[in-house]
N, C-alpha and C positions, 0 to 999 in steps of 0.2 A: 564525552567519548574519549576513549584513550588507543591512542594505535602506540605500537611499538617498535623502537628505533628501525626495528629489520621493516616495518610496517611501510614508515615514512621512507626511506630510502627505495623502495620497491615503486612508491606511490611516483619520489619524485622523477625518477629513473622513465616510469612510463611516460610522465608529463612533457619530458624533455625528449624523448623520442619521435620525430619525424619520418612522414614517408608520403611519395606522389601520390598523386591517384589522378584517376580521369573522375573517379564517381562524382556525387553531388556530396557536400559539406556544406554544414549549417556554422557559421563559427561561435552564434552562442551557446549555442552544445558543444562546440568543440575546446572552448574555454571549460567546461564544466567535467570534461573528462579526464578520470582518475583524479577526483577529486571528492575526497569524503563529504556527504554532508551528513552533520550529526544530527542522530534522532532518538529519546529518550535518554539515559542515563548512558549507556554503554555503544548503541548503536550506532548506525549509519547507512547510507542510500551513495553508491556511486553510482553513474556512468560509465559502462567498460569499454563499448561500441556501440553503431545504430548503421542502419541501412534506410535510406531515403529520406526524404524530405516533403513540404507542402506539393512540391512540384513533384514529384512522383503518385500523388494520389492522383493529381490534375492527368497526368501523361497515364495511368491508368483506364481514369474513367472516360480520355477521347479514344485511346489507344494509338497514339502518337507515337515517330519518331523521335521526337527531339522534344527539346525545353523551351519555355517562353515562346510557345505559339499563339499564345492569345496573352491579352492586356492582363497586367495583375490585377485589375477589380475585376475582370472575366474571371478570373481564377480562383480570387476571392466567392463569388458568386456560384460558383459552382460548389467550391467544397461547400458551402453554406446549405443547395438545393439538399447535395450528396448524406448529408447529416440530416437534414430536416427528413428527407424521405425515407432515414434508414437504408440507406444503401451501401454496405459493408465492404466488398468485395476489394474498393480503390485503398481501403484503408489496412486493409492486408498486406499492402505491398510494402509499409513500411516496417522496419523492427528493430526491435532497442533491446540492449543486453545490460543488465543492472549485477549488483556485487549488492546483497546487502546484508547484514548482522542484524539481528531479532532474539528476542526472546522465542524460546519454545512453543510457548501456548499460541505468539501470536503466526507464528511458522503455520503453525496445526489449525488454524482460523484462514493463513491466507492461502495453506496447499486446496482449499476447498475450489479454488478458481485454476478448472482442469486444462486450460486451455494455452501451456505456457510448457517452454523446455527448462528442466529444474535439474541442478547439481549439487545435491548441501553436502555438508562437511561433514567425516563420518568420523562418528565414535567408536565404529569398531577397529577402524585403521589410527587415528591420533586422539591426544588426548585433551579434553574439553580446557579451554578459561576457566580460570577461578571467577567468572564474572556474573553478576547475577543483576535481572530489573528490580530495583526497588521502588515504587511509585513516589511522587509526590507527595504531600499531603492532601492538597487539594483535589486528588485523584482517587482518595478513600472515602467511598462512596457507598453505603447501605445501599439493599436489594432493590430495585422502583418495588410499589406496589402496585402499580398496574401496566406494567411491562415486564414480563419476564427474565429478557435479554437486556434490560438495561439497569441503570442505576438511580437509585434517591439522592437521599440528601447526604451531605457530606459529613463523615464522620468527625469529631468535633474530643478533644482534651484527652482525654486517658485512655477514652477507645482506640483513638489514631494512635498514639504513641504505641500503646501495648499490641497493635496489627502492625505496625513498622518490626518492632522487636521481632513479631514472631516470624515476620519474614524473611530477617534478615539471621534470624539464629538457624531455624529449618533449614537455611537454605546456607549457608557457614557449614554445618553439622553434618550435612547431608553432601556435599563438599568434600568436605574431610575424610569420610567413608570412604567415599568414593577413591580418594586419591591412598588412604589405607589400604580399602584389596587392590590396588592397579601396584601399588608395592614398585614405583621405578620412579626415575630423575628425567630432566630431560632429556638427559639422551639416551632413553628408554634403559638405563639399568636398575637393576636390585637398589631400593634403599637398604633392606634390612636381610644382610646375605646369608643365604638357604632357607629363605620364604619364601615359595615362588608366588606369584603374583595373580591375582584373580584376571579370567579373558579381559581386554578390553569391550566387547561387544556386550558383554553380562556385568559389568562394575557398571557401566552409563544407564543402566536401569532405576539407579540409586537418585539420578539428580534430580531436582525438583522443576518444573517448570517453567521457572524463568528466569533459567538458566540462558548464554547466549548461545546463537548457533550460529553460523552462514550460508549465505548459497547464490548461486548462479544464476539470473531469473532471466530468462530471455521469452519475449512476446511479438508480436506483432499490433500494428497501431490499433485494429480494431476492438483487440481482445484489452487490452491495455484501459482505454477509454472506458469501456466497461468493468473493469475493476476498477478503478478511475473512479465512477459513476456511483458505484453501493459501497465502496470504503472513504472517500473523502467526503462522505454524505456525514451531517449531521447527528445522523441518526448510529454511524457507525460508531464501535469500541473507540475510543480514545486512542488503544497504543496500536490502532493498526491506522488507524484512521492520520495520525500523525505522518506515518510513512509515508499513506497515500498523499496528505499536502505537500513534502516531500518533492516527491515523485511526480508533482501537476507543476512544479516549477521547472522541471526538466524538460516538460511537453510544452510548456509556452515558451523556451526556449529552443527546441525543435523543428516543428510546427506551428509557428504562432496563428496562422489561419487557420487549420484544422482544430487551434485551443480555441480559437475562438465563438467560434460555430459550436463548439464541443459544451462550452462554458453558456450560452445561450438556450440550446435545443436540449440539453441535457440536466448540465448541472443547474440553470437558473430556470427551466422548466417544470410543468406539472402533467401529469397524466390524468385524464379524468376520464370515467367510464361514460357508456352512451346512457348510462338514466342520470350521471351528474351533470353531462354534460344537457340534458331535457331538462333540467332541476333550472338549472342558469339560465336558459331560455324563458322557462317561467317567470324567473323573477324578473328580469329584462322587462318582458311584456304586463310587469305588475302585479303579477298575482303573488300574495301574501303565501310561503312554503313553511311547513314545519316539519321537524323532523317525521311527525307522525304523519302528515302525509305527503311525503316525499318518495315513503315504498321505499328508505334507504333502512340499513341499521344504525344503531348508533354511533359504532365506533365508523362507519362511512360517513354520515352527517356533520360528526366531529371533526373529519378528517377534511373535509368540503369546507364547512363550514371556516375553517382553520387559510384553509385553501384563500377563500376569497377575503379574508380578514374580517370574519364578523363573528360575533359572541354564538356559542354554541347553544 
């Protein structure tokens, strides 16, 4: 990740700036703000602000005057119930405002979670980075064959090389286009004088996808955890799913009780329907299951089966 002189200075200026407050501060989030972390090649996840803390969901969900009215394993034990029950509401009250740089495609993957205040950076008023994602190698991956949304096996000698090249030239060429009709320097003049210069709003049609962007992402804890929840999943893309781990070292440093509970009832939990969960009762009491007469389908059986760690 590369930030620029004007970048760091802006960055350290915030860092160094104090101010009172009565509200509540976490200081290992407050160590972490305005401060980039790097994620993929060009990217990055800061911290910009947050409102509340563990003890804000606690003073929520009594409806309390004040802080520290019960023992912190009361408090503990609460958010712990609050989480297991699915009980939303106390987790609402907290909210975090994040800075983060992305590629395009994975922007357009993460605007799908409608539940957030968004500010990205627009190409029709300034003009994009020359910056583009380039994968790893170990991230060049053939199609799955039997998962649609995911990926096989890794591509391997001259196929990787020759998908490196073509991404990095498409996306170079396609660049350069770009910055031909926009026809200005930085400080917005003519390069080439009495050409005038194609819209900015209509040259950014040209750039390729992963290309980088920014934006402003501000949520609330509830909503947050749940994006949380299906992108730092296993199962998630790779380059959004990195953000999300990211951005779960932010929340253990936040709320370490609400990560905790979170990381339990959530991320190290399973959900099982009422015929799997009759299926495990069966076997419990001995009776020999198969898939064929379980009444599941296969990819359920697979997925159960997977579940309790035994051979499909």
């Amino acid at each position: 990740m590369a930030l620029t002189d004007a970048q760091r200075v802006e960055l350290d200026q915030a860092r160094a700036a104090r101010a009172e407050t009565r509200r509540a501060t976490v200081p290992a989030l407050e160590a972490m703000l305005h401060t980039a972390m790097p994620v993929l090649d060009h990217g990055f996840v800061r911290v910009v602000d947050y409102m509340g803390d563990d003890g804000a969901v606690v003073q929520s969900a009594r409806v309390s005057y004040g802080r520290g009215t019960k023992a912190a394993n009361e408090d503990r034990g609460l958010i712990r119930y609050l989480m297991r029950h699915r009980h939303s509401t106390p987790f609402e009250m907290c909210e975090i405002k994040y800075h983060v740089k992305l590629p395009i495609f994975v922007a357009r993957q993460w605007i799908r979670h409608r539940t957030a205040n968004v500010n990205e950076y627009s190409a029709r008023y300034s003009v994009m980075d020359r910056e583009f994602y380039i994968p790893e190698p170990e991230q060049l991956a053939a199609q799955s064959s039997s998962n649609r949304q995911g990926r096989g096996d890794v591509l391997q000698g001259e196929d990787a090389a020759l998908v490196l090249d073509m991404l990095r030239e498409d996306a170079t060429r396609n660049y350069d286009h770009y910055a031909w009709m926009l026809n200005e320097d930085e400080a917005g003049e003519p390069l080439e004088r009495g050409r005038p210069g194609l819209a900015r709003e209509l040259a950014r049609m040209n750039l390729t996808l992963n290309t980088y962007t920014q934006w402003y992402w501000k949520t609330n804890l509830h909503n947050l955890l749940h994006f949380l929840s299906l992108r730092a999943d296993s199962h998630a893309q790779y380059e959004i799913r990195v953000y999300a781990e990211a951005m779960l070292e932010t929340v253990k440093a936040w709320v370490p009780l609400t990560f905790e509970a979170f990381a339990d009832y959530r991320m190290g939990a399973v959900m099982m329907s009422s015929q799997m969960l009759a299926i495990v009762r069966r076997m419990l009491g001995g009776e020999p299951v198969t898939q064929e007469t379980s009444g599941l389908s296969k990819r359920e059986w697979r997925e159960l089966m997977e579940t309790l760690g035994r051979p499909a």
